[in-house]
Every structure is written in C-alpha cells, then in structure tokens.
VOBANU-575265 format. One record per residue (C-alpha): residue number from 1; residue in one letter; x, y, z. Coordinates in steps of 0.25 Angstrom, whole numbers. Layout:
# VOBANU-575265
[atom NUM a [X Y Z]];
...
END
This chain:
# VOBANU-575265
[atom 1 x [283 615 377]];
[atom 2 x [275 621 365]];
[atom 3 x [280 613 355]];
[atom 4 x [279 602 363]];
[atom 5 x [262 606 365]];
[atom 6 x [260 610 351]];
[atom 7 x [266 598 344]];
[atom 8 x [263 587 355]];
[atom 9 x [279 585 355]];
[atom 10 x [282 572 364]];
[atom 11 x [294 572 373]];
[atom 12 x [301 559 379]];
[atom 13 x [308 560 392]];
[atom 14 x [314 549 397]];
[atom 15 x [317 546 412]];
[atom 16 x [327 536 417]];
[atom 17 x [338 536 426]];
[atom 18 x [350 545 425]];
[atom 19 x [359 542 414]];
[atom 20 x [370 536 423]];
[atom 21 x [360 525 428]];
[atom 22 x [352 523 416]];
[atom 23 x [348 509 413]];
[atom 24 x [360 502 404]];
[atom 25 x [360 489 395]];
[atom 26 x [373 483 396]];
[atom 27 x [380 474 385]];
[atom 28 x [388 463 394]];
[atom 29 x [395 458 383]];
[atom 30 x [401 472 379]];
[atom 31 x [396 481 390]];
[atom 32 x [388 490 381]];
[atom 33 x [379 499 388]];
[atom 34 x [363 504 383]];
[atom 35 x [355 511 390]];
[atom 36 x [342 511 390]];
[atom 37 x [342 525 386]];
[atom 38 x [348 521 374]];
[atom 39 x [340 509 370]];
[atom 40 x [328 521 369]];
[atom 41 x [335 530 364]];
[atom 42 x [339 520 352]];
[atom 43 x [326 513 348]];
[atom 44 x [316 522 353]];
[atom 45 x [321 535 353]];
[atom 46 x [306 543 353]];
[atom 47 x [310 538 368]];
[atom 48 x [322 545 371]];
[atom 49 x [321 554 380]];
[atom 50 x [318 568 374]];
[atom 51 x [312 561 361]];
[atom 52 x [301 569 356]];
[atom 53 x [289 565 345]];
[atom 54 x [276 572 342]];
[atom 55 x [262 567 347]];
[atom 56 x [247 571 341]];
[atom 57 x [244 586 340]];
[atom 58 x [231 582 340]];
[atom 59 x [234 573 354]];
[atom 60 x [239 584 361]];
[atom 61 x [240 581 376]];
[atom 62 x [238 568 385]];
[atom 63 x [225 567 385]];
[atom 64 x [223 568 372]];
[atom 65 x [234 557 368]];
[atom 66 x [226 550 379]];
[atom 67 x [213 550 376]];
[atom 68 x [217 547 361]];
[atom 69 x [219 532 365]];
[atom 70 x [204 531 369]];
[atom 71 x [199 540 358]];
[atom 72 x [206 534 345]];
[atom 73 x [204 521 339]];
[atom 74 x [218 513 339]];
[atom 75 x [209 500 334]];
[atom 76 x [216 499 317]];
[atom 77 x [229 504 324]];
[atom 78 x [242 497 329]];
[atom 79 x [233 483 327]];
[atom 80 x [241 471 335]];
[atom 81 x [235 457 334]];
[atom 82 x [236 449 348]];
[atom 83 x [235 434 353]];
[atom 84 x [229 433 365]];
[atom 85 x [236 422 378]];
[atom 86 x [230 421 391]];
[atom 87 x [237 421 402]];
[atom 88 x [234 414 415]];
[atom 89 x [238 420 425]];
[atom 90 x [243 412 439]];
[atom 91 x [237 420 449]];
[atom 92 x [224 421 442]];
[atom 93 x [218 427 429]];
[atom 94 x [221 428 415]];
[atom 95 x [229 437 405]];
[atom 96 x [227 441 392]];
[atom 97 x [241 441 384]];
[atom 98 x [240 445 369]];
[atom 99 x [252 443 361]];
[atom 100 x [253 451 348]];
[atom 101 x [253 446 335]];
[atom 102 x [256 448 321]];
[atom 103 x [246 439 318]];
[atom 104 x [232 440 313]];
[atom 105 x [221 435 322]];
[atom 106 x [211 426 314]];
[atom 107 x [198 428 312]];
[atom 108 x [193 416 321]];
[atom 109 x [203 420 333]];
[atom 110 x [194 425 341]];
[atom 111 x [186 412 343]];
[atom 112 x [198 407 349]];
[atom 113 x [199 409 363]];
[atom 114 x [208 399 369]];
[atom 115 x [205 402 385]];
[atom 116 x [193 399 390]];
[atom 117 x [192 413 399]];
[atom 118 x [194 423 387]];
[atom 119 x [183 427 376]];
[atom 120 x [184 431 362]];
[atom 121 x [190 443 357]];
[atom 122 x [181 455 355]];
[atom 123 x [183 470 347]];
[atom 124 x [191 475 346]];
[atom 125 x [201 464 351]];
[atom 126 x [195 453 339]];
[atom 127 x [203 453 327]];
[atom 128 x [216 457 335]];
[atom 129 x [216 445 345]];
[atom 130 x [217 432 348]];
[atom 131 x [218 420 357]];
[atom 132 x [233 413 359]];
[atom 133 x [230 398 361]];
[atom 134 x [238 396 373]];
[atom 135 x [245 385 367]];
[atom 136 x [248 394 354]];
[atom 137 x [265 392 352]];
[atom 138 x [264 407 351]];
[atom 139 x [263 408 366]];
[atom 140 x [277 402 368]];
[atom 141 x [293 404 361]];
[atom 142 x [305 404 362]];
[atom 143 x [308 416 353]];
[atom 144 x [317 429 358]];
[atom 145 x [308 438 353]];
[atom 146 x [305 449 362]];
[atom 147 x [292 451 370]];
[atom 148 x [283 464 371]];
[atom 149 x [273 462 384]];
[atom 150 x [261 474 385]];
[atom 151 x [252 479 396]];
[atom 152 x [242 488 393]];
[atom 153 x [236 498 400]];
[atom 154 x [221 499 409]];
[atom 155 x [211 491 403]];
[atom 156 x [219 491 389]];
[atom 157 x [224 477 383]];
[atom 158 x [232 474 371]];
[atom 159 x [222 481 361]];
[atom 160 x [227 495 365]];
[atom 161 x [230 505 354]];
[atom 162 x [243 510 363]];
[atom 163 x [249 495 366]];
[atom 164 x [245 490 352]];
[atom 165 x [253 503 346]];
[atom 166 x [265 497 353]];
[atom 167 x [265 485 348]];
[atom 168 x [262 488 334]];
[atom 169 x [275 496 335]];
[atom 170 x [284 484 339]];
[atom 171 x [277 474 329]];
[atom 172 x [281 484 320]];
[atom 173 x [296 486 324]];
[atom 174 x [296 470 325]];
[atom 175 x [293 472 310]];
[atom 176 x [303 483 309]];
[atom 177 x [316 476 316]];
[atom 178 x [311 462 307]];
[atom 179 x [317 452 319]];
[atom 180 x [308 442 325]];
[atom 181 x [320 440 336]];
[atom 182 x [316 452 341]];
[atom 183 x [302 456 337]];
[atom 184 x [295 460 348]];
[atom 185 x [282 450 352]];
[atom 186 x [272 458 359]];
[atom 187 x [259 453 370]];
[atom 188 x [251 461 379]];
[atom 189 x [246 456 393]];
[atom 190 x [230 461 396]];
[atom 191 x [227 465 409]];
[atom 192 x [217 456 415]];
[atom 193 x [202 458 408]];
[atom 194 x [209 468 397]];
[atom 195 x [208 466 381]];
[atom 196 x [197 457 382]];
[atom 197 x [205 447 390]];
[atom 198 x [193 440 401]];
[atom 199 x [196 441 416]];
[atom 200 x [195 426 423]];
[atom 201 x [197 433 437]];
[atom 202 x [192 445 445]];
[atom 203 x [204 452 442]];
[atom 204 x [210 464 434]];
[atom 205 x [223 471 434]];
[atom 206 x [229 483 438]];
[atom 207 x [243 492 436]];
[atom 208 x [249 483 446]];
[atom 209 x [244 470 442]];
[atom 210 x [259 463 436]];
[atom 211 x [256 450 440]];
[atom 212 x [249 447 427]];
[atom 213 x [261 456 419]];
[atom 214 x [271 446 427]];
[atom 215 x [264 433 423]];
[atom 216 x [265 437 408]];
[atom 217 x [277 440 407]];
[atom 218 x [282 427 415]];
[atom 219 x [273 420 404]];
[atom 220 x [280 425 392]];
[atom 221 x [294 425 398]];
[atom 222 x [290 409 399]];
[atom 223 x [284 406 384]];
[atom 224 x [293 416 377]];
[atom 225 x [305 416 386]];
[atom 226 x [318 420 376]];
[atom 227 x [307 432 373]];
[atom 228 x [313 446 381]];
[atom 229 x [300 452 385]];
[atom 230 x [296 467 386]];
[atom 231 x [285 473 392]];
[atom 232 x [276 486 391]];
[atom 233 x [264 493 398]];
[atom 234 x [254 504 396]];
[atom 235 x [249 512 407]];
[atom 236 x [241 502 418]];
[atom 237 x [249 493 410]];
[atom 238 x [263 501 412]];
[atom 239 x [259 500 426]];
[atom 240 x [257 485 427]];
[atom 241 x [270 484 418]];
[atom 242 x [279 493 427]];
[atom 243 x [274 486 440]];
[atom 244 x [279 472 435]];
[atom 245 x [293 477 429]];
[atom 246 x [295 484 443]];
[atom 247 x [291 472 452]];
[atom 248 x [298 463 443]];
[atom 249 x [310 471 444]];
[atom 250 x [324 461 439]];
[atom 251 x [315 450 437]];
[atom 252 x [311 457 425]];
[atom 253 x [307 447 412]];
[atom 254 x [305 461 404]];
[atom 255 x [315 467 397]];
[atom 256 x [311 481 394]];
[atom 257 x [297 487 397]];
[atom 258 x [289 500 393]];
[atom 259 x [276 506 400]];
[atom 260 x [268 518 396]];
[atom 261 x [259 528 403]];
[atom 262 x [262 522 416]];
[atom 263 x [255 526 426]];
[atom 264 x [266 526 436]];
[atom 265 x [259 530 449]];
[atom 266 x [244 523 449]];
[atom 267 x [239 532 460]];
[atom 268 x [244 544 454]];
[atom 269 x [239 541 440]];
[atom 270 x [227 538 446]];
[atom 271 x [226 552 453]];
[atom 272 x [229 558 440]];
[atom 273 x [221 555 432]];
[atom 274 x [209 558 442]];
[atom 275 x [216 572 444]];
[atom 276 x [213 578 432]];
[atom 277 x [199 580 424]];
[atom 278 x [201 573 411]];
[atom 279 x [207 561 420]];
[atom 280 x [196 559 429]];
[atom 281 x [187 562 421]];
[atom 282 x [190 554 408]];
[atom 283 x [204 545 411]];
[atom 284 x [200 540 423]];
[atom 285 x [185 538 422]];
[atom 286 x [190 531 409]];
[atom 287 x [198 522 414]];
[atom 288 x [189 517 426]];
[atom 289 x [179 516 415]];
[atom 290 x [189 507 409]];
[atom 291 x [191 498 420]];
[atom 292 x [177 498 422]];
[atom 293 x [176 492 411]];
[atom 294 x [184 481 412]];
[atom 295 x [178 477 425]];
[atom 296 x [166 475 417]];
[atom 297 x [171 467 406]];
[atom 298 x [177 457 417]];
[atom 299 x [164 460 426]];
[atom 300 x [157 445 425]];
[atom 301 x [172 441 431]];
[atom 302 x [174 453 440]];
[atom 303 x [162 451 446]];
[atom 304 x [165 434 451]];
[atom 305 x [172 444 462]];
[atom 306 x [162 448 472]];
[atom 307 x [168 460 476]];
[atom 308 x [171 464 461]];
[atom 309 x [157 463 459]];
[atom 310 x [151 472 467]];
[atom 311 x [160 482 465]];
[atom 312 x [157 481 450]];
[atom 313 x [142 482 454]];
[atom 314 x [145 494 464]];
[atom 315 x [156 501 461]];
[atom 316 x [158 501 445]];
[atom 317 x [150 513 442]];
[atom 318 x [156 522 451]];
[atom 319 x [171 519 447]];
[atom 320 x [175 533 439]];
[atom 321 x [188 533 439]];
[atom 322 x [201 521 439]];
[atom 323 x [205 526 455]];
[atom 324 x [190 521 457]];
[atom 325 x [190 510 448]];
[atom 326 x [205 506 456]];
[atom 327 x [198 507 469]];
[atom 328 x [187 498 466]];
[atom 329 x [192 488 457]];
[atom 330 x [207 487 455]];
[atom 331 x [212 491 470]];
[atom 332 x [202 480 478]];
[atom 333 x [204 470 464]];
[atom 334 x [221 470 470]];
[atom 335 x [219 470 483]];
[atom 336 x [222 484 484]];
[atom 337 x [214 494 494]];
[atom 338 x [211 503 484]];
[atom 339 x [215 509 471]];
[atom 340 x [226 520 477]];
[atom 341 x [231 506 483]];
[atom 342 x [233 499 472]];
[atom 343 x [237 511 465]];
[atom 344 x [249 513 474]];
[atom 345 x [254 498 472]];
[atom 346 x [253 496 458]];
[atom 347 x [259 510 454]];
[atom 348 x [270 505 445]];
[atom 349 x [279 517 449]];
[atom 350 x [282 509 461]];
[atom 351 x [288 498 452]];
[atom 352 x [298 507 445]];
[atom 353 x [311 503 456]];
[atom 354 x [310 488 453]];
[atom 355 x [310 492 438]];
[atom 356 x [323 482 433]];
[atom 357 x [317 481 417]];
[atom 358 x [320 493 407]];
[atom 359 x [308 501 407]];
[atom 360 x [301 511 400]];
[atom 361 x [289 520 404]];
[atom 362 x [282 531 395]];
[atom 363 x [274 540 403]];
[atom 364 x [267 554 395]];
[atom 365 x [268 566 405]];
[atom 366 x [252 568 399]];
[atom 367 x [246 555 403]];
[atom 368 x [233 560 407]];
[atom 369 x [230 545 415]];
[atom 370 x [243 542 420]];
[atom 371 x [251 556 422]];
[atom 372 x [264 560 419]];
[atom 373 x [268 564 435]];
[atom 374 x [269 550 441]];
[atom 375 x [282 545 433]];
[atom 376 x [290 540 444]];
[atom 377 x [301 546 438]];
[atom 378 x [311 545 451]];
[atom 379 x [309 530 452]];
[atom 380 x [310 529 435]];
[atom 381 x [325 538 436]];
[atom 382 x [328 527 446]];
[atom 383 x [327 515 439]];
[atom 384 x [335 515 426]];
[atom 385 x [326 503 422]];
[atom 386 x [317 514 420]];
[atom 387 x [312 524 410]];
[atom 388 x [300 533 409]];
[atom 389 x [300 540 394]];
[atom 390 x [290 552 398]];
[atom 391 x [284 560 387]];
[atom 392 x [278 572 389]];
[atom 393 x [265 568 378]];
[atom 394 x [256 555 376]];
[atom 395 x [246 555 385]];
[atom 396 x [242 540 390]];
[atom 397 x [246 531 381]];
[atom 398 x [244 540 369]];
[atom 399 x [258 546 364]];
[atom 400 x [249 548 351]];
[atom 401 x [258 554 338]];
[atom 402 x [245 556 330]];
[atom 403 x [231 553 330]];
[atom 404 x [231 541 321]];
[atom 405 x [236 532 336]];
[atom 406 x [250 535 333]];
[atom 407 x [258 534 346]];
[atom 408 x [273 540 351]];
[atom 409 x [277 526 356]];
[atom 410 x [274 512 348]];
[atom 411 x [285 514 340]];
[atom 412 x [297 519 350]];
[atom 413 x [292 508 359]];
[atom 414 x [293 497 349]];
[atom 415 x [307 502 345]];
[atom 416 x [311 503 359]];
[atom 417 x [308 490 364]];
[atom 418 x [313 483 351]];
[atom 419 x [326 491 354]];
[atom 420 x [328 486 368]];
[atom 421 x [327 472 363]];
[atom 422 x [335 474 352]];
[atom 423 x [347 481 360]];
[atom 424 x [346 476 374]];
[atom 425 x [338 464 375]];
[atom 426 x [343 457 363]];
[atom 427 x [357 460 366]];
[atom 428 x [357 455 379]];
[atom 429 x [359 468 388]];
[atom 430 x [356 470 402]];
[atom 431 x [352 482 410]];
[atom 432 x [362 487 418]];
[atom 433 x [358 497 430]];
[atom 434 x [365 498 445]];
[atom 435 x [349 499 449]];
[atom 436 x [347 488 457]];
[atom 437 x [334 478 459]];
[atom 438 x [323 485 469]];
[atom 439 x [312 474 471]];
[atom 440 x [299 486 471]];
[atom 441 x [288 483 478]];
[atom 442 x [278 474 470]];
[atom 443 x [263 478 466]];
[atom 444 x [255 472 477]];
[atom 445 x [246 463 469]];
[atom 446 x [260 457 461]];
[atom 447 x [261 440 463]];
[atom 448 x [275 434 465]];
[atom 449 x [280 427 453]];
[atom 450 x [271 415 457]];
[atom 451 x [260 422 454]];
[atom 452 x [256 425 470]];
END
C-alpha cells in the first residue's frame, strides 16, 4: 500500500464471471476455443488483471488526475483532422457525425457548409474540420475495413483531448499493422448542440437518449455494410453507450464495445459528487455551469419553446449544481417528473442483464465525479458478456502517466480492439455462453425501430 502511495503504482483488476462461465469464442470449423480473457491478455496485456504501470508523481490522487484535463492544454497534442455529415434524424433534429481523416483540411473548407442549418467552423474547431458534402463517395463502400463509432462525454464533442488520445493511438497501430483490410476507420456522433454542431429543435440529449446512437449506427451498417462495427463511450457518453448495447440485446449490429468512467448509477453519482466538498463545490457547480452554457449557446432555439423560455429567464441563475440543472431542464425536457426520475430510468446499470455484445468497462476507484462504489459488480459477474477492468488510479478520465498528457490507455485500447478483430472477428468466431437472451427493460424515452 506504500509503494503503491509513493510511486502512484496502478493496479488492474478485472471482474467477470467465474472461470467456468467465462465468455468463449468458438471456432466451428475446428472447435477451438478463446476466451475473452485471453484475447486481453494477448493484445492488451496492461489489461490483465493484476497488470500494473506507474502514473504522474506529480498527479498523485483523483482529483488531481481530474482536474488535469481542465487545467492543461491538450490543443498541439494527439491532433486528428475530422469531416463533418449531418444526420437527419427521423423522429426530429439533426446530428453532427465527424469521421476522422488522414487528410488535411484546406484552407477554404470552412466556407463550405453544405446544410443550410449549420455555420462555419470557429477556434479551436477551424483548421481541423470540415463539411462532408452529402453526396461525397466517401460516405458510402463496400470495403471490410472495420469501423470505430465514439460518444463523448457531457457537453464534450469530438475535439476532446481524452477521445482524440484514442484515436491517434489506432491511426497509429493502423500504420503499425500496414493493412488497409483491416485498418481501423474511426467517426464520432456529437450529442445534440455539442462541438459547434446547431440545434434545429428544442431538444438536448441525456444518458439515456440511445435513440439518436441507434439511428447512427443503422445508418452506417446501411452505407458501409461488409464493415464490422465497434463502439465506445466516455462517461455521460458510457452511459448512452451502455444503455443501447443493453436494450438492443441479441440484435446487436456492434461487435465489441468499451466505456470508461461510467457513471453506472445516475442517482448515486449524482449524490456523490454533491456529498463531498470539493464535489459540490467545484465538480458539480462546474458542470451545471457547463450545461448552462449550452443552453445558452442554443438559447434563440431553446427559447421558440414557451416553457423553456421562461425557465431560461427564471430559473438559469439559480441552477448551482447538475441535480438542479437535471430537475429544471433535462427531467421536464423527457418527459420525466424530475431529475431523480430520470435518473432512475436512464441509469445504465439497469441495462447490464440484456448486455449479448462483448463489453468492456474501465472505472477508477478515485473518480471523484462518478465514484468507485456504484459498479454493479453482481450484475457484471452475471453476464459473461461483461467485464469492468477497475483500477485502483486515474481519476476521471485522467489515467495520466506524466505531465506532458501522457495517458495509461490510448495504447492498450488501440491494441486491444485491433486484436479482437484480427483474432475473432476476422476469423469468423462466435461467442459461445449457456447465458440466455433477457429483453431488460427499455429507457423510457427509447423509440421502436421505426423511429416512434
């Protein structure tokens, strides 16, 4: 425990089912058995549970690997170009997708805006995006190449330093493996009004919102459909990620997916981060602030809604924390009674049983915004589907090696989900579990397939 303190020494424990009904990949021409286990163990094995590595000295504890994210600038690191689709979407609203590219953006780009809703790109955005005509060829193939689909977390998009760390980190083990059969192609789905991306109704998102996640993937299963898509989220985003793989249980178009800092239990997170001092009087204030914000920006749209107007007008300036900016904005905004309604609904813990996609969750015991006590580590051992690496460092989101924005995870991520491609996916095996399908309950505000 002293080593541990003094040289920041992180510690991986894996929890899964029992060996006996761990989840296994299964060979039919040959029988040969993997289990997921040992697809980490093989490409990732900073994974494995026991693994150890070293984070900053300097960033000793959670908060400190937290409050790193919002202290450093991560602007000239892990650079990624993106092109930028709208989605419509069928029940209303529209999406920002940006799909990575290797490509430099022009110089003129941004005074090409092909949809009459959106505007041009401003810092820190210009230089690094740019607008997909929707006729652009790029938006449609018939190659096998795999497919990376992102959701970031609370009010973030696809300029965050901790998604963008990631995906340099595969671009470069794309490089690495020198396949283009098998390099992976990457695009991030921004929450309604995020990443400068314009609202054209009065609507936001929330941790339970999947219905925009499930028309985006039905999209690109329908203009790239020999690609095998994969699928990750980070914090509000592991939740919005976790609820869809739960309620689309065997119907399931993802092959492998990964979350970190999920916050498991909504409620709970929510109390816990207004339990302590630090959390309710920086993390939480911060992040209402945040949401506040974004309210703002959308405000002119907001406000062609009576009631979000005047709550805009009246309310805005006493919201102080996100439970308050939940019971005033996003609860009544769903349909929900208040935020400890919606809360309770959209907790993606309660999707965990329906889980029938291999899936991987990282949680740090020190997350100062989402805890380390509301794992639902019963439900996780009971789902071999299922596996939360917990680490006993990193704060949220941090899991910073050094000062410099070096992070624990880009790299065995990358590896990991090249692995599983390489050794399941691409050679035809099939998970194998005596689990049988359990159709959980959907998040309240989730459409049928038609889109009602």
């Amino acid at each position: 425990m002293i080593k541990e303190w003094l040289y920041n020494t992180l510690t991986v424990r894996q929890i899964k089912s029992d060996e006996k009904d761990e989840l296994q990949f299964v060979d039919a021409t040959d029988n040969k058995k993997v289990t997921f286990s040992d697809v980490i163990n093989k490409n990732a094995p900073e994974f494995a549970d026991g693994a150890t590595d070293r984070l900053s000295s300097v960033l000793f504890n959670g908060h400190m690997q937290t409050c790193y994210t919002g202290v450093k600038s991560f602007e000239n690191i892990d650079q990624v170009n993106y092109e930028r689709y709208i989605l419509k979407y069928p029940h209303g609203g529209e999406g920002a997708l940006d799909f990575v590219t290797t490509e430099s953006i022009k110089p003129d780009a941004k005074n090409e805006i092909p949809y009459p809703s959106q505007e041009p790109f401003q810092p820190p955005l210009t230089g690094h995006y740019s607008y997909l005509d929707p006729n652009n060829a790029k938006l449609s193939s018939q190659d096998t190449r795999p497919m990376m689909i992102m959701c970031h977390g609370l009010t973030g998009g696809s300029h965050e330093s901790y998604l963008r760390s990631i995906i340099k980190s595969i671009i470069d083990e794309n490089s690495d493996k020198n396949d283009q059969e098998t390099d992976f192609a990457v695009c991030v789905l921004n929450s309604r009004g995020c990443c400068q991306s314009k609202l054209t109704t009065p609507q936001l998102y929330n941790g339970g919102w999947t219905n925009d996640l499930r028309y985006c993937v039905q999209y690109l299963h329908k203009q790239f459909p020999n690609r095998s898509l994969y699928m990750m989220g980070f914090s509000l985003g592991a939740s919005i990620v976790t609820n869809y793989i739960g309620e689309e249980n065997s119907n399931s178009l993802i092959k492998c997916a990964m979350v970190m800092g999920t916050p498991w239990d909504l409620l709970q997170c929510a109390n816990f981060v207004d339990s302590t001092r630090i959390g309710s009087r920086i993390y939480s204030p911060t992040l209402a602030q945040n949401l506040c914000k974004l309210v703002l920006l959308h405000k002119d749209f907001l406000e062609k809604d009576p009631v979000w107007k005047e709550r805009i007008d009246n309310k805005m300036n006493n919201i102080s924390s996100m439970k308050q900016f939940d019971d005033i904005f996003t609860g009544p905004m769903f349909e929900y009674t208040d935020a400890t309604d919606y809360y309770v609904d959209a907790s993606p813990k309660n999707r965990v049983a329906g889980i029938r996609t291999p899936f991987i969750s990282i949680n740090a015991l020190d997350d100062p915004i989402v805890g380390g006590m509301c794992i639902p580590k019963d439900s996780i051992k009971a789902n071999p589907f299922t596996m939360v690496l917990e680490t006993n460092l990193g704060g949220h989101l941090g899991w910073f090696k050094d000062i410099n924005g070096q992070r624990w995870y880009p790299k065995p991520v990358a590896k990991f989900f090249h692995g599983f491609h390489n050794d399941i996916v691409t050679k035809g095996l099939q998970p194998v579990t005596k689990l049988p399908d359990h159709k959980c309950p959907n998040v309240r505000t989730t459409f049928d397939s038609t889109g009602k």
